[in-house]
Gaussian input, Z-matrix of N, CA and C with variables (Angstrom, degrees):
# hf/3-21g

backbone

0 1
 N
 C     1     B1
 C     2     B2     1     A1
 N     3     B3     2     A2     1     D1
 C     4     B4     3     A3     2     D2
 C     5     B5     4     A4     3     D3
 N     6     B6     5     A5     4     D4
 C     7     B7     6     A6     5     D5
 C     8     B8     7     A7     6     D6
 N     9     B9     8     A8     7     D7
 C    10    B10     9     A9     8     D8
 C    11    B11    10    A10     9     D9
 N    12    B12    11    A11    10    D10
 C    13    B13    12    A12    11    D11
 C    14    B14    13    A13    12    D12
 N    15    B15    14    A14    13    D13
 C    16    B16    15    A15    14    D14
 C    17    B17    16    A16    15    D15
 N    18    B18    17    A17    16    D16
 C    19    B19    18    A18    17    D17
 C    20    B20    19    A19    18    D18
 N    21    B21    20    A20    19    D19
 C    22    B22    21    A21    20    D20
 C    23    B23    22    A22    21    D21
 N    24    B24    23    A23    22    D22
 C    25    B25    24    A24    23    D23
 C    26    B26    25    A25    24    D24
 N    27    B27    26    A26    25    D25
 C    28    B28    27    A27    26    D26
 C    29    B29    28    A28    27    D27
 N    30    B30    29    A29    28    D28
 C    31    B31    30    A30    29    D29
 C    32    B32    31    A31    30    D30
 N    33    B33    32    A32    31    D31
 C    34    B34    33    A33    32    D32
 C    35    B35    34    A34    33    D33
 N    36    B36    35    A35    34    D34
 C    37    B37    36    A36    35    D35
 C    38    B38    37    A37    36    D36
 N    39    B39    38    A38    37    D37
 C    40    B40    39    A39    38    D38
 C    41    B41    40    A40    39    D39
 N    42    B42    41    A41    40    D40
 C    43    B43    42    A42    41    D41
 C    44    B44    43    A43    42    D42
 N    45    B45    44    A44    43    D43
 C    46    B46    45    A45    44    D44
 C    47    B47    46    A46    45    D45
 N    48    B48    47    A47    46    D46
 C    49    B49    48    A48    47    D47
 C    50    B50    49    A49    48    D48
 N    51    B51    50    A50    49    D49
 C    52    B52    51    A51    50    D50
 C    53    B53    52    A52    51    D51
 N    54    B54    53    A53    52    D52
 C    55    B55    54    A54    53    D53
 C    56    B56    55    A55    54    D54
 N    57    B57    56    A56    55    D55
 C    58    B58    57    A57    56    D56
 C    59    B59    58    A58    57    D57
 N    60    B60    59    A59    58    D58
 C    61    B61    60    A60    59    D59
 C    62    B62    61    A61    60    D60
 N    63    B63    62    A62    61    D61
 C    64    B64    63    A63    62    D62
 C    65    B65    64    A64    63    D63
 N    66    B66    65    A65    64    D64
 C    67    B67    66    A66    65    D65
 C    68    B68    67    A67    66    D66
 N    69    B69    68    A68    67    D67
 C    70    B70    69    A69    68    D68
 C    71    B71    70    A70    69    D69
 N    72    B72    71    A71    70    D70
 C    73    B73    72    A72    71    D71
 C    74    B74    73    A73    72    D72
 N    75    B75    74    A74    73    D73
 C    76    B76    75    A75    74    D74
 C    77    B77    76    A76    75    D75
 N    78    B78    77    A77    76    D76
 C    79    B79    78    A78    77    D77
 C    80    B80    79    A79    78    D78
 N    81    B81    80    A80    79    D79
 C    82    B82    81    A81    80    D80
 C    83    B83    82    A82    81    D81
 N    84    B84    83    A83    82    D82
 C    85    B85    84    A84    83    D83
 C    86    B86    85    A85    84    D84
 N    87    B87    86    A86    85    D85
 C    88    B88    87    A87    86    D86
 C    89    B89    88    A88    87    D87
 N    90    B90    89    A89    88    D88
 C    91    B91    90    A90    89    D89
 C    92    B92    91    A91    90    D90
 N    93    B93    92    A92    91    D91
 C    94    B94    93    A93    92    D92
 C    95    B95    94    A94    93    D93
 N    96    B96    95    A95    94    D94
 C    97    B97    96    A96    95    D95
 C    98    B98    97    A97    96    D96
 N    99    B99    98    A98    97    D97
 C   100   B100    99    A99    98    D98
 C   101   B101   100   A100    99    D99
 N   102   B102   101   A101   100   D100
 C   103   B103   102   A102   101   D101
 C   104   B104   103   A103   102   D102
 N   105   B105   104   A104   103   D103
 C   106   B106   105   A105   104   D104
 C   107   B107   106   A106   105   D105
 N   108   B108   107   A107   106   D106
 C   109   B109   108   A108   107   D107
 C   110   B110   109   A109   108   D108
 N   111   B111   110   A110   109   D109
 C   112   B112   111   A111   110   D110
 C   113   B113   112   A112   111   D111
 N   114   B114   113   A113   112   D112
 C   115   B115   114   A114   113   D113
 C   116   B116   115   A115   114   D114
 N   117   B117   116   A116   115   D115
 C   118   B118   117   A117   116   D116
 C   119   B119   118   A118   117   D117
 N   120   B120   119   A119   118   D118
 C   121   B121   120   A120   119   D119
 C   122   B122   121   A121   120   D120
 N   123   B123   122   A122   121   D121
 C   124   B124   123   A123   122   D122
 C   125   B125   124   A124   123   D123
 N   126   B126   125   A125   124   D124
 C   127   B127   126   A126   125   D125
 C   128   B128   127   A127   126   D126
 N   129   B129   128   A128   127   D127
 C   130   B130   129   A129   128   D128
 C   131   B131   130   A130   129   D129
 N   132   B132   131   A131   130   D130
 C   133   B133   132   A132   131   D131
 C   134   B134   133   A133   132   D132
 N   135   B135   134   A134   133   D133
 C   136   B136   135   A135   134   D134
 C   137   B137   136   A136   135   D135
 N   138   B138   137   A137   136   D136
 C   139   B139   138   A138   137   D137
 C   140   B140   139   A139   138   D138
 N   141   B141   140   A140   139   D139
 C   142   B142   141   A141   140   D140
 C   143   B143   142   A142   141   D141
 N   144   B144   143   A143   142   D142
 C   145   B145   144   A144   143   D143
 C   146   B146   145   A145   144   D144
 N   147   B147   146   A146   145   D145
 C   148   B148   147   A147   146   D146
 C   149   B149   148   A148   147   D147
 N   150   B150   149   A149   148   D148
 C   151   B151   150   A150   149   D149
 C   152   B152   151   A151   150   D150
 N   153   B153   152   A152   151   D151
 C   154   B154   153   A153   152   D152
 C   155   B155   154   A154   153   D153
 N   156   B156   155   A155   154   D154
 C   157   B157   156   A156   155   D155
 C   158   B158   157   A157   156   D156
 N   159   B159   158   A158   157   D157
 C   160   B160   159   A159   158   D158
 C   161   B161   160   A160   159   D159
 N   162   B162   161   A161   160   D160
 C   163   B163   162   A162   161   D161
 C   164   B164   163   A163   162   D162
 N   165   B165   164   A164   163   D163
 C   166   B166   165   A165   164   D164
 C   167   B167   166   A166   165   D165
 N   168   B168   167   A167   166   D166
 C   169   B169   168   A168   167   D167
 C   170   B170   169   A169   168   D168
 N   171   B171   170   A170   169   D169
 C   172   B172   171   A171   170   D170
 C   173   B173   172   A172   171   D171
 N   174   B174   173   A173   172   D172
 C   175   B175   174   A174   173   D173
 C   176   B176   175   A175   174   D174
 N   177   B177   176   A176   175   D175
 C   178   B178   177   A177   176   D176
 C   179   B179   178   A178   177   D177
 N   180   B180   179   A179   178   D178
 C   181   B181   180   A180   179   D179
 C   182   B182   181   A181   180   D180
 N   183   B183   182   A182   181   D181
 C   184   B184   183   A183   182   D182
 C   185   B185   184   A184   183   D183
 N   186   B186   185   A185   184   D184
 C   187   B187   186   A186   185   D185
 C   188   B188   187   A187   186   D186
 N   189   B189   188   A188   187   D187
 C   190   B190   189   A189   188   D188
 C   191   B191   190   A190   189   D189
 N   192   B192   191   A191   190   D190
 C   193   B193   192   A192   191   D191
 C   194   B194   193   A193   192   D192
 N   195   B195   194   A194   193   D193
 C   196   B196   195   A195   194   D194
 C   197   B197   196   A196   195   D195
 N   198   B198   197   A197   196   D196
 C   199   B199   198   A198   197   D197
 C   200   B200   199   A199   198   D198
 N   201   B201   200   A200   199   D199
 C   202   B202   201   A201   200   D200
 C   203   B203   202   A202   201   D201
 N   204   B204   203   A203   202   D202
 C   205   B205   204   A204   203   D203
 C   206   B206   205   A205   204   D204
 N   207   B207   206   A206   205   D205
 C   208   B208   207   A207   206   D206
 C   209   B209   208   A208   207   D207
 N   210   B210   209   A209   208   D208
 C   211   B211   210   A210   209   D209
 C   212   B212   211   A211   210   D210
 N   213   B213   212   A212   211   D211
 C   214   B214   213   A213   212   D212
 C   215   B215   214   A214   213   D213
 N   216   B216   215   A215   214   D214
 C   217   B217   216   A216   215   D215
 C   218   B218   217   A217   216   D216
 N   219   B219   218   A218   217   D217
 C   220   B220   219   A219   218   D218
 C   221   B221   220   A220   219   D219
 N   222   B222   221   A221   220   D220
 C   223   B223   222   A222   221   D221
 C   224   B224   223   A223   222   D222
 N   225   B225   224   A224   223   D223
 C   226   B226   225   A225   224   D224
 C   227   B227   226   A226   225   D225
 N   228   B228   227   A227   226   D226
 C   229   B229   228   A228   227   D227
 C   230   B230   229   A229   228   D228
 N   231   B231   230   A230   229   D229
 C   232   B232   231   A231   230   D230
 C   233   B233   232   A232   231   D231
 N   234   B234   233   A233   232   D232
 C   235   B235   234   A234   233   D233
 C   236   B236   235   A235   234   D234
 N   237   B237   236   A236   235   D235
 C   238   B238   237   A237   236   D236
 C   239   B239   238   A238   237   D237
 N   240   B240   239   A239   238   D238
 C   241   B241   240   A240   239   D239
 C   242   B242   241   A241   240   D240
 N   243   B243   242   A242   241   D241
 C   244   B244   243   A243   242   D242
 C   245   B245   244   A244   243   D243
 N   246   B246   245   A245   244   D244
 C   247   B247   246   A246   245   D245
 C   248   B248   247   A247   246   D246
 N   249   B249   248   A248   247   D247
 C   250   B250   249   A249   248   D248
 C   251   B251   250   A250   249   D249

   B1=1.4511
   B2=1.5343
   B3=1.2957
   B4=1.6644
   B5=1.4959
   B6=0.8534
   B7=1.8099
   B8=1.6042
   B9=1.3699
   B10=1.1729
   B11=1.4447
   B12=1.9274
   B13=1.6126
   B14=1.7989
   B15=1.3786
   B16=1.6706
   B17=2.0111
   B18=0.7673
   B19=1.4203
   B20=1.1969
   B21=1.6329
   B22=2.2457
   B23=1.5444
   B24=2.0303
   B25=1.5993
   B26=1.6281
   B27=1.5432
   B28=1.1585
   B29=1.6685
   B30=1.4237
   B31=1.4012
   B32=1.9034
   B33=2.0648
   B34=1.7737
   B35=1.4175
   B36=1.3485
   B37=1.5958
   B38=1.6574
   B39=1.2822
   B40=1.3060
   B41=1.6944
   B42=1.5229
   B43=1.1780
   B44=1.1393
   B45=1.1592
   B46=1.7045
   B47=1.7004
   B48=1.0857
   B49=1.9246
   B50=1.2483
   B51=0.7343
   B52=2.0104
   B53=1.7899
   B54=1.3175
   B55=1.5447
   B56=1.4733
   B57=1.2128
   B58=1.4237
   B59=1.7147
   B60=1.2894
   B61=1.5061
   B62=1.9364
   B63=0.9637
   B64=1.5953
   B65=1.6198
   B66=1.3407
   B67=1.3624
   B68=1.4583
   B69=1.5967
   B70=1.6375
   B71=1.7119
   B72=1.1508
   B73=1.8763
   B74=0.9208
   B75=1.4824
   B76=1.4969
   B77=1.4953
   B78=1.4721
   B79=1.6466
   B80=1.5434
   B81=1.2512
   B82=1.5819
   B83=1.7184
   B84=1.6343
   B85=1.7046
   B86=1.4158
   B87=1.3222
   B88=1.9427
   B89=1.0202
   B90=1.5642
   B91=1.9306
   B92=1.8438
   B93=1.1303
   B94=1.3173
   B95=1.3856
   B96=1.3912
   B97=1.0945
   B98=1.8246
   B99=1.4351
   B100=1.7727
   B101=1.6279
   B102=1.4473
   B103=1.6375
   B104=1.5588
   B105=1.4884
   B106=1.2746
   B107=1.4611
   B108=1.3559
   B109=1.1740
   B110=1.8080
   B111=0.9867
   B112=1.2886
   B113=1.7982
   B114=1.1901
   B115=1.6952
   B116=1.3956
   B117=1.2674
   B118=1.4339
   B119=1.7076
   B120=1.1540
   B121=1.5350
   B122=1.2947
   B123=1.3682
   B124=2.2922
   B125=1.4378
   B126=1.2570
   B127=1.9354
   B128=2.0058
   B129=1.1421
   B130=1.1889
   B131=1.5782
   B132=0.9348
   B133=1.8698
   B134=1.7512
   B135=1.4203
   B136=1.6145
   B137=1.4288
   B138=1.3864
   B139=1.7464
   B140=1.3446
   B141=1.8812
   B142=1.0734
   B143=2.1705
   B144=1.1871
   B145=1.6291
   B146=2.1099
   B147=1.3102
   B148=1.4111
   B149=1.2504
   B150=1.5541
   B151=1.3377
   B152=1.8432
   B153=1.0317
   B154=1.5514
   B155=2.1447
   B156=1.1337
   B157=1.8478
   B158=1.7790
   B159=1.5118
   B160=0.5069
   B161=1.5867
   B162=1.3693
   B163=1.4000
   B164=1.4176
   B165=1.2116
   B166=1.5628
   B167=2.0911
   B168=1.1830
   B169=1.7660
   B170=1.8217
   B171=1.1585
   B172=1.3837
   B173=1.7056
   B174=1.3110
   B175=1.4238
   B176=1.3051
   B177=1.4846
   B178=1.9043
   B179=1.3429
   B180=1.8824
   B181=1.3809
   B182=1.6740
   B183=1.6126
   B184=1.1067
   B185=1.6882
   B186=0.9886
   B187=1.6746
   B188=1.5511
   B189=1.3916
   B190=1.6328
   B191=1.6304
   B192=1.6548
   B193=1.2224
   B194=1.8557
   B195=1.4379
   B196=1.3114
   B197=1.4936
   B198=1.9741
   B199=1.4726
   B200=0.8441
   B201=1.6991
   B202=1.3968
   B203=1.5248
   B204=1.2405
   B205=1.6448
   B206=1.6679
   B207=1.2298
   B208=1.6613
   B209=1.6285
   B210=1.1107
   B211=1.6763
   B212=1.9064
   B213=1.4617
   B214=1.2747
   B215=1.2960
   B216=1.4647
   B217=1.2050
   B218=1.6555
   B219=1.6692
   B220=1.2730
   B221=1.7608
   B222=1.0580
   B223=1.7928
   B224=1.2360
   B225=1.7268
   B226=1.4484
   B227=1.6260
   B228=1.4187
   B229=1.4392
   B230=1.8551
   B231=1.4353
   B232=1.1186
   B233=1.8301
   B234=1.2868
   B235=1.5321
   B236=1.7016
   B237=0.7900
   B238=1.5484
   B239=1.7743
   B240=1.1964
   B241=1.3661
   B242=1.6602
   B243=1.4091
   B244=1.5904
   B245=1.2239
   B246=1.7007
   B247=1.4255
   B248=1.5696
   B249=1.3731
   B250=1.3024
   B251=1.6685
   A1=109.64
   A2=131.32
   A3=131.17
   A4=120.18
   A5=118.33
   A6=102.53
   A7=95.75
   A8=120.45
   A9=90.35
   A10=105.91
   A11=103.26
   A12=101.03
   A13=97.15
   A14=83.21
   A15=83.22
   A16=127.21
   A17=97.27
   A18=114.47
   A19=126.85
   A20=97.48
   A21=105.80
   A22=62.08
   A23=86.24
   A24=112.28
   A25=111.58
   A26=95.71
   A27=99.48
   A28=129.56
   A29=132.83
   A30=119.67
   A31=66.51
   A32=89.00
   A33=92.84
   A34=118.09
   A35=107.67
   A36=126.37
   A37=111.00
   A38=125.87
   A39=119.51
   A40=95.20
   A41=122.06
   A42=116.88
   A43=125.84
   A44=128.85
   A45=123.16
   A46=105.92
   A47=123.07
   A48=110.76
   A49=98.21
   A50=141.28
   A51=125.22
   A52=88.81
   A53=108.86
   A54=116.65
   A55=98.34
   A56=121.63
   A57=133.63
   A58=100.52
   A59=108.07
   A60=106.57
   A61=124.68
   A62=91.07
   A63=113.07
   A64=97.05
   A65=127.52
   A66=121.67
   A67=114.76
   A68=103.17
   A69=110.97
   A70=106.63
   A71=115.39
   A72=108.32
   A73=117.25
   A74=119.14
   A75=139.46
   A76=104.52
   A77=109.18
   A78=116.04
   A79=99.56
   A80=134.17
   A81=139.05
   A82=103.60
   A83=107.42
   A84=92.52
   A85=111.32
   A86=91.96
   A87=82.38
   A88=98.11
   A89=118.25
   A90=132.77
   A91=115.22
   A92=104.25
   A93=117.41
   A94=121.21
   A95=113.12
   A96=112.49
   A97=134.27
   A98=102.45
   A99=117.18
   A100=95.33
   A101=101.25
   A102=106.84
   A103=106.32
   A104=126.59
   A105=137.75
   A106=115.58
   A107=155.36
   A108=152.79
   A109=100.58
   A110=129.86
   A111=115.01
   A112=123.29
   A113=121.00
   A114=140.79
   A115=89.99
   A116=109.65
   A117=130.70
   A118=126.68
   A119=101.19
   A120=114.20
   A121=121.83
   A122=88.38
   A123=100.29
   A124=102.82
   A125=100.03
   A126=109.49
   A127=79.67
   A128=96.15
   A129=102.56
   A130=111.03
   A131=144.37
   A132=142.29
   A133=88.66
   A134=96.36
   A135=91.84
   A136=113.44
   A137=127.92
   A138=125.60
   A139=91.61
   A140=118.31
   A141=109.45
   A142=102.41
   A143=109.56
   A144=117.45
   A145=94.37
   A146=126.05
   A147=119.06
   A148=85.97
   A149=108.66
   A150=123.78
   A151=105.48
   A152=107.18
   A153=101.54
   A154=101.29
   A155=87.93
   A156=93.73
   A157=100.33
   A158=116.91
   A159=150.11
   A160=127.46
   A161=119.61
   A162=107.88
   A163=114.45
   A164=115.67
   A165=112.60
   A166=92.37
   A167=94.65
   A168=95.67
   A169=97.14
   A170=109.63
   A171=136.09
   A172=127.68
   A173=110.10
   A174=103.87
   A175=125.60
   A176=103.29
   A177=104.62
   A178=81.90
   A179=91.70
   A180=104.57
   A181=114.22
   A182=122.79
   A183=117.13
   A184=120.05
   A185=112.17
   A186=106.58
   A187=103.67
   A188=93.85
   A189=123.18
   A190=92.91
   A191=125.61
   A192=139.72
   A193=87.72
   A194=100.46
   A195=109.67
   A196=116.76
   A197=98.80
   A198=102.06
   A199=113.83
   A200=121.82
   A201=134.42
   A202=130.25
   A203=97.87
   A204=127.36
   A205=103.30
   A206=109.25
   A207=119.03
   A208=106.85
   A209=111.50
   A210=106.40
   A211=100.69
   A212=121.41
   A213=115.74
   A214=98.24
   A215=128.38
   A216=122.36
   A217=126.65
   A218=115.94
   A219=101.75
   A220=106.54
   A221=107.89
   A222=109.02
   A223=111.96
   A224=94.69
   A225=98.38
   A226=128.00
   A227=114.35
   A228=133.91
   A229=79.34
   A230=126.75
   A231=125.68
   A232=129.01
   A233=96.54
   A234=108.96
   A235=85.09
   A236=158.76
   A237=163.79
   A238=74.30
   A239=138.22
   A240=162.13
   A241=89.46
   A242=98.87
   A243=115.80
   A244=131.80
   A245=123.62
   A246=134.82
   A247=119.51
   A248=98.78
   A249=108.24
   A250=106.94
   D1=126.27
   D2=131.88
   D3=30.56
   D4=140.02
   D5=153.58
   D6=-103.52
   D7=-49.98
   D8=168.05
   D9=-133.79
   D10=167.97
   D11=-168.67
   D12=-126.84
   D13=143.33
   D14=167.91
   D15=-146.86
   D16=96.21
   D17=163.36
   D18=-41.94
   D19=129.60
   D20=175.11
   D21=-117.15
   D22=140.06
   D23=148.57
   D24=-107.49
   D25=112.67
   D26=174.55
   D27=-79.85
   D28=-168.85
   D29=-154.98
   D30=-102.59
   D31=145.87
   D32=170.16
   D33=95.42
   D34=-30.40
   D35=-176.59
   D36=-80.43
   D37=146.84
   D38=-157.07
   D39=-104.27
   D40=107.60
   D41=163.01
   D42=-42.33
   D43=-33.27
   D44=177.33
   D45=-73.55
   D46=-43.99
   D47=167.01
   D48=-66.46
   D49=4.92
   D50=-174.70
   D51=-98.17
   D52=-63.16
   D53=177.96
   D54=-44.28
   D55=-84.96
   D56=-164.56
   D57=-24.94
   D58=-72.72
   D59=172.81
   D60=-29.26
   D61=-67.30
   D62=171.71
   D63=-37.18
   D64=-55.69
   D65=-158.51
   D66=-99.57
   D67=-11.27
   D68=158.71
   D69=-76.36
   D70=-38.40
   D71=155.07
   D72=-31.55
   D73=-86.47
   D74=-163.60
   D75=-38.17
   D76=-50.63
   D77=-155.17
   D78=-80.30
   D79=22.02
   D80=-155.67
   D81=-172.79
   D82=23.74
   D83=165.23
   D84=124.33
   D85=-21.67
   D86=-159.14
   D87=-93.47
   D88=144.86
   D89=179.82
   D90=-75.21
   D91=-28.20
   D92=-172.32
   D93=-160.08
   D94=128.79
   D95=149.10
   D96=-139.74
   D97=146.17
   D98=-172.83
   D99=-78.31
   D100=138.49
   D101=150.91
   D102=-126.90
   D103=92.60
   D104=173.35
   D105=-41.74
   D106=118.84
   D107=157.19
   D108=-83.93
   D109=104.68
   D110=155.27
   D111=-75.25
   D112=-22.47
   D113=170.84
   D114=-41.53
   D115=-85.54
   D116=-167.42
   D117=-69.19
   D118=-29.63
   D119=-179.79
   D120=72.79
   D121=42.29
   D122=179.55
   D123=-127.69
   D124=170.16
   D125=178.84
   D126=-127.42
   D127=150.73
   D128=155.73
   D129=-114.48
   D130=-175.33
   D131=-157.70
   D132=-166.30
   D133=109.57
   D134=154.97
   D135=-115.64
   D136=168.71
   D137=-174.46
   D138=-141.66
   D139=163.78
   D140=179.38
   D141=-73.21
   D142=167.63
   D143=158.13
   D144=58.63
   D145=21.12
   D146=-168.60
   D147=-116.22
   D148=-176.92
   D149=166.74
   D150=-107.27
   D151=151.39
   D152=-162.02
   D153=-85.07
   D154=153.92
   D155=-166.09
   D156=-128.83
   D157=159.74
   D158=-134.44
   D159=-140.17
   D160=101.20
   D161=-167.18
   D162=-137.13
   D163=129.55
   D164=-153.26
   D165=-140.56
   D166=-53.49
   D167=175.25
   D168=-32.37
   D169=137.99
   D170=150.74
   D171=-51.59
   D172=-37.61
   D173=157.97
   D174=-123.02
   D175=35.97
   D176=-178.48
   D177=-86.10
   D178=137.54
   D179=160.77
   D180=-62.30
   D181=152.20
   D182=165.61
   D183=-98.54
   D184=146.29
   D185=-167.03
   D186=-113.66
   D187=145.22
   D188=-144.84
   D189=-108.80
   D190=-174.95
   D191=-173.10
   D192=-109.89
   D193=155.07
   D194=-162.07
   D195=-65.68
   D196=-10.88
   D197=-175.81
   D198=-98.05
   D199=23.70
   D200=171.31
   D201=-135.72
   D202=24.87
   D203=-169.95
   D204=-36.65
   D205=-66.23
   D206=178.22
   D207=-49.21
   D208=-44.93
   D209=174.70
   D210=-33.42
   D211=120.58
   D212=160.91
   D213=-114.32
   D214=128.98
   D215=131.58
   D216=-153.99
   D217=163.74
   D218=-169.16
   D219=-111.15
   D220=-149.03
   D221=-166.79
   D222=-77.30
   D223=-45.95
   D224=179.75
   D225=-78.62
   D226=-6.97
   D227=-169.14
   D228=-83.51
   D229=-72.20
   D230=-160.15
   D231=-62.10
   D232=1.61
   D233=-171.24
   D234=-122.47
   D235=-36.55
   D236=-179.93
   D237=-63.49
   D238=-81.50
   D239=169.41
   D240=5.26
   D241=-99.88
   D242=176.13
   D243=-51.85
   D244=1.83
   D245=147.10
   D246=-52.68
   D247=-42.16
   D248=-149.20
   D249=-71.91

């Protein structure tokens, strides 16, 4: 498994397999995982044993797995990101 996984939900794509995936990660290793909304313009962040969070502000930083600490980036850096 990943250490960490991250997901684009595309238009058509069934959010509940996108989740499902994500949490067959988690339950097998993985530290983190992103589910990108581009529709909406949020990441959601799940962790193993957390409650899943939510980031939609434009300059909340997004928070990374510990083996990626230096990774900085925020919502709006990462959707500017996936335009390109």
């Amino acid at each position: 498994m990943p250490d960490w996984t991250i997901e684009i939900l595309s238009p058509g794509q069934s959010y509940t397999e996108v989740v499902k995936n994500i949490l067959h990660c988690l339950s097998h290793g993985t530290q983190m995982g992103w589910l990108i909304d581009p529709a909406e313009q949020l990441v959601f962040v799940y962790c193993p044993n957390q409650s899943t969070a939510f980031y939609e502000e434009m300059e909340a930083k997004l928070p990374v797995p510990d083996f990626a600490e230096a990774f900085d980036l925020t919502v709006k850096e990462l959707f500017a990101w996936l335009k390109e």
